[in-house]
Every structure is written in structure tokens, then in C-alpha cells.
N, C-alpha and C positions, 0 to 999 in steps of 0.2 A: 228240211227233213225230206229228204230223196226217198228214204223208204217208204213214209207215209207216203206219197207222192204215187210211188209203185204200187201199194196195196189199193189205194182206193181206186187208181185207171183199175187193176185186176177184178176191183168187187163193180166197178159202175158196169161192165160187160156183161157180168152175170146177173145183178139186178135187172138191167134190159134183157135180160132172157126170161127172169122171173116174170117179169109185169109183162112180157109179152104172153108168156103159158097161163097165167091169170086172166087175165083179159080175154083170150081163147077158153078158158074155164066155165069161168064166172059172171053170173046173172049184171047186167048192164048196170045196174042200181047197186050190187056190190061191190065190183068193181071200181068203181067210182071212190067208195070209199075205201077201198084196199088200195087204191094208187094215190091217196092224200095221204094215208098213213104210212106207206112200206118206205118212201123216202125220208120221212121223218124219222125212222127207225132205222135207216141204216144209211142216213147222210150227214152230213154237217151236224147237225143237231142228235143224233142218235149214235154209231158206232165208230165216227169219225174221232172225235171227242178222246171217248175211250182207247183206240188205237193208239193216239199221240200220245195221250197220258204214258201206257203201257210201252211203247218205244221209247221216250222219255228216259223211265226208268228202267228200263236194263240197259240205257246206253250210259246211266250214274254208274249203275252197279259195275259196269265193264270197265270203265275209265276209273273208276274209285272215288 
């Protein structure tokens, strides 16, 4: 899956810009636990998942 492949390099850039502006933000102790969570929420385990499901299906729906 190329695409998947393309969206998540495009989202891991922006994540490291997030948890960079986080990190700059937010109290050391928060922090902390906002950089355990945001990757589980938006990696492998979280909206990676959901991408491939959703490419998946409209590459059925395309192909028939």
C-alpha cells in the first residue's frame, strides 16, 4: 500500500512538529504524558489502523 505508505511519512512530519510545540508548551510532567499518548493515537495503534482499513475500501469500491 504506497498510499498508506505516503500518508503516514506526510503525518509523522507533522506529528514531530506537534510534540515539538507541546513540549515547548507544556508543564515537564505533562508532557510526559502527552508524548506516551499522542503516538498511540495517531501511530500504528491509533489512526494508522483506520487509514488502511478506509484505503482498503475505496480501492473495493473502485475496482468493483
Amino acid at each position: 500500500m504506497m498510499v498508506l505508505y505516503a500518508i503516514c511519512e506526510a503525518l509523522n512530519t507533522h506529528k514531530r512538529r506537534v510534540l515539538e510545540s507541546a513540549e515547548l508548551s507544556l508543564p515537564a510532567e505533562r508532557f510526559a504524558v502527552f508524548r506516551k499518548m499522542f503516538p498511540g493515537e495517531f501511530g500504528r495503534n491509533g489512526v494508522e489502523p483506520e487509514l488502511a482499513r478506509i484505503i482498503a475500501e475505496h480501492d473495493e469500491k473502485r475496482n468493483g
